[in-house]
N, C-alpha and C positions, 0 to 999 in steps of 0.2 A: 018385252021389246029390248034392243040390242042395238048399240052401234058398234061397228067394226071397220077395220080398214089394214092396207099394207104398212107394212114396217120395211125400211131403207135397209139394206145390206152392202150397197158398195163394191157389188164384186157378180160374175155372173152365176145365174143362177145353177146352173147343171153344177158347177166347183160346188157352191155351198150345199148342193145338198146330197152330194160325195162325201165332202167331210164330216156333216152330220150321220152317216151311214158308212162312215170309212170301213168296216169288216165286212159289210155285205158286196163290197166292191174291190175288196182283196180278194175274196171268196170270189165272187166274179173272173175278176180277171184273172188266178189262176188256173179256174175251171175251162174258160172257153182258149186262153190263148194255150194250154193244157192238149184241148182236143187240137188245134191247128198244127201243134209242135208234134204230139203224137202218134197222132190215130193221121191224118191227112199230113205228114212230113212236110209242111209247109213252114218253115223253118223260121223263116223272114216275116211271114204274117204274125205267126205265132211270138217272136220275140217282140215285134213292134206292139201286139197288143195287151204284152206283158209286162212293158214297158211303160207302157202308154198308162196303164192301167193305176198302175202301182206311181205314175208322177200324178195322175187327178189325183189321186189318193192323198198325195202329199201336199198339192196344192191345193184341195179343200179343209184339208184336216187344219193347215196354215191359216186359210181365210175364216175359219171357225172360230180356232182360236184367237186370233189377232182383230177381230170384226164382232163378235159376239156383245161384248162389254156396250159398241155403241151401237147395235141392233138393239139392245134391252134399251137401254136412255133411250132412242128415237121409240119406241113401243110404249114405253110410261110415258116421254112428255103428249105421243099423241095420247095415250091415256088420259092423262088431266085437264089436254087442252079441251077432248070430247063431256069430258065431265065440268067444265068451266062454263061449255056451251050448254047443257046441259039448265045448269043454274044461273041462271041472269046473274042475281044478285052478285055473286062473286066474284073476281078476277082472279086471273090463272096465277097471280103469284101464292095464291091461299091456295093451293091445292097439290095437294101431296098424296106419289104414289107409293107403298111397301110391298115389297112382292118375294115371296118365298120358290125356293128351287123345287124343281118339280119333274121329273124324268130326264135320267142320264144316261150319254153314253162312255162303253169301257173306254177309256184313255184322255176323256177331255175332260177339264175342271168344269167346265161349264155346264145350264140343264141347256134340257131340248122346252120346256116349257116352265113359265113363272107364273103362278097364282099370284094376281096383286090385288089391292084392297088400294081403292083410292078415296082420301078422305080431304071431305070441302072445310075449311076453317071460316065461318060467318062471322057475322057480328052478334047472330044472337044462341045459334047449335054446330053444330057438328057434322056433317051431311055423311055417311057411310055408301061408298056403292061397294059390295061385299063379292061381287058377282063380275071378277074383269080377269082377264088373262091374255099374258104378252106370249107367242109361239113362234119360237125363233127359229123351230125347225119349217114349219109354214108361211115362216114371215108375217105373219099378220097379228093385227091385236083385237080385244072384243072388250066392248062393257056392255055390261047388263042396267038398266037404267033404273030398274029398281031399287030405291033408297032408304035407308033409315035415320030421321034427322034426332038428334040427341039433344037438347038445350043443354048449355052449361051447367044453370042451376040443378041439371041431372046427373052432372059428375062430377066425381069425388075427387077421381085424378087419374093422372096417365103416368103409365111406365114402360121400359123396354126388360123384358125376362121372359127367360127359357124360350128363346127365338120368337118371338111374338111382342107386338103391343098389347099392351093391357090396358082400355079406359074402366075403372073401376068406381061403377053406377051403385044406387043406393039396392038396386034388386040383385047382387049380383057383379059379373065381370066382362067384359065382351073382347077376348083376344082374336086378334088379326096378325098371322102368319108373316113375320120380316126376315131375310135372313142380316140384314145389318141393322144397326140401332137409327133410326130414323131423327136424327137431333135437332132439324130445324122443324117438323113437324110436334114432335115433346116441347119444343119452346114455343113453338105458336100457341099449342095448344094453351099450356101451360101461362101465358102469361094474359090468354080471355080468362083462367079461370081466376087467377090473381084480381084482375082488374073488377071480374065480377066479385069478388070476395071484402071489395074496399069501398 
């Protein structure tokens, strides 16, 4: 089972997903406003939708860039907040999402999707939903509700290396995909396991 739902973009939708697809709609609009100017000497169609073509281009490629950053935030906090609901016991300030890049296109820094790992902080484990992904190219986010709870006394400890978290269990290691270091999540974590250690 699965919740999912839209992600906020800010801007409308045909621009955003121009930009995400900006070369197929260079290609586009060379090709048709190409036959207007050419083949049908429609001189004026032809430039206006060459025109026309090449500024969505610009003004999606724009709204991608400039809008991406908080299409992901709005995709993880509903992430957390669905996994908050999810587990009673918790509140949404213990719940943290990491989300690695995930298909790119040529010219933007940005992906088209993030694999994230949303992880609950209790009082007594660690809640894992392993199974969530924000799609920015879609606009929308998904979690998989499937869980694995971890107790503290099962872990040794957490780290941030070679782009992943690491909680490092007595059987073993269990890395979750981040591309930045997750620091208030390492500190949450880290200081139940403190507490439990005293």
């Amino acid at each position: 089972m699965a919740e999912s739902g839209p992600i906020e973009i800010n801007t409308f939708s045909p621009v955003w997903t121009a930009g995400w697809q900006w070369p197929w709609v260079v290609v586009m609009a060379l090709i048709v406003a190409g036959n207007f100017l050419f083949v049908s000497d429609q001189i004026y169609l032809g430039t206006g939708l060459l025109i026309g073509g090449l500024a969505l281009t610009g003004l999606g490629v724009r709204a991608v860039v400039n809008g991406a950053a908080d299409a992901l935030a709005d995709g993880t906090n509903k992430l957390c907040r669905a996994a908050a609901g999810i587990d009673s016991e918790v509140d949404e300030a213990s719940v943290y999402a990491v989300t690695a890049a995930k298909g790119s296109v040529l010219g933007l820094d940005v992906a088209k999707r993030y694999r994230a790992t949303v992880l609950t902080v209790g009082e007594d484990a660690v809640t894992v939903y392993d199974e969530a992904m924000v799609n920015l190219f879609n606009t929308k986010w998904s979690l998989a509700t499937d869980s694995e709870e971890i107790p503290y006394e099962g872990i040794d400890g957490i780290a941030y290396a070679d782009g992943s978290v690491q909680l490092r269990l007595p059987d073993g290691e269990r890395s979750y995909p981040a591309d930045k270091r997750p620091a208030d999540l390492i500190a949450a974590i880290e200081q139940r396991l403190s507490a439990g250690g005293t």
